[in-house]
C-alpha positions, -999 to 999 in steps of 0.1 A, spaced: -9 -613 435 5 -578 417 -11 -571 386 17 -565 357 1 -549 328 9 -568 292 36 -548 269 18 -533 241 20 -555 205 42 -543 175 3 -528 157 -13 -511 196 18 -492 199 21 -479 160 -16 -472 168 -8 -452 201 18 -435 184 0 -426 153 -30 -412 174 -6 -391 198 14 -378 161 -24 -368 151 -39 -349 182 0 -333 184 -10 -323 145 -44 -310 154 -34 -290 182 -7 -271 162 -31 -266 132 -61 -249 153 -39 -232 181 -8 -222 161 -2 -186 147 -9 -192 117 -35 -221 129 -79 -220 124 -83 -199 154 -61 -171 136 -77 -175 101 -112 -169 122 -98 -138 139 -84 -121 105 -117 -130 90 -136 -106 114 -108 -82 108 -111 -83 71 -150 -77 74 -144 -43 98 -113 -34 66 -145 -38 40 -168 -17 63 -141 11 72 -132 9 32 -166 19 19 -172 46 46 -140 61 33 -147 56 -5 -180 74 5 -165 102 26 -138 107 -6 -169 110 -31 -187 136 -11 -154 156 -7 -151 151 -50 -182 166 -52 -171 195 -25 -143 202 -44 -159 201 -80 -184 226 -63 -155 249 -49 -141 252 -86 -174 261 -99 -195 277 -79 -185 310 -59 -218 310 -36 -198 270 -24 -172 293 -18 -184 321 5 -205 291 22 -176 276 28 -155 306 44 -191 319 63 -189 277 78 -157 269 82 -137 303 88 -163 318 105 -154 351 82 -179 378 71 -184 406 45 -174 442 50 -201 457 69 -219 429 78 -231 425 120 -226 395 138 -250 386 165 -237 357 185 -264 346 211 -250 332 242 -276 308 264 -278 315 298 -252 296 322 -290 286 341 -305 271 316 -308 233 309 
């Protein structure tokens, strides 16, 4: 005897359907581009933006301040081309010391 399985009712196979329309529906909102998993992603992303912003909101401030200084002050000035263009006065000696190639 050959078991023949029952055809499904008018209400078990709106059911099936509706639960196969769902999953179908769940699957696209978490795995799609513009699904969870993406919203997740850009929220990390957002969160190293914030981080990276107020390093560079801080790094303009202190440059601001540098500048304000290079208006006003002429001892920011020389400091500045001493430090950063390596120049010197008229008459001034440089001594450069140079480490031994041995040494750690």
């Amino acid at each position: 005897m050959r078991y023949t399985p029952k055809p499904l009712n008018k209400i078990q196979t709106t059911l099936a359907l509706s639960l196969l329309l769902f999953a179908t529906m769940i699957g696209v909102a978490v795995f799609s581009d513009d699904g969870v998993m993406t919203v997740f992603s850009f929220k990390g992303d957002l969160e190293k933006l914030k981080e990276n912003n107020e390093s560079l909101v801080e790094d303009n401030l202190t440059l601001r301040r540098e500048i304000g200084a290079l208006k006003s002050d002429p001892l920011a000035v020389e400091r500045v081309a001493r430090e950063k263009l390596n120049l010197v006065r008229p008459g001034e000696t440089v001594y450069q010391i140079v480490p031994h190639p041995n040494t750690p």
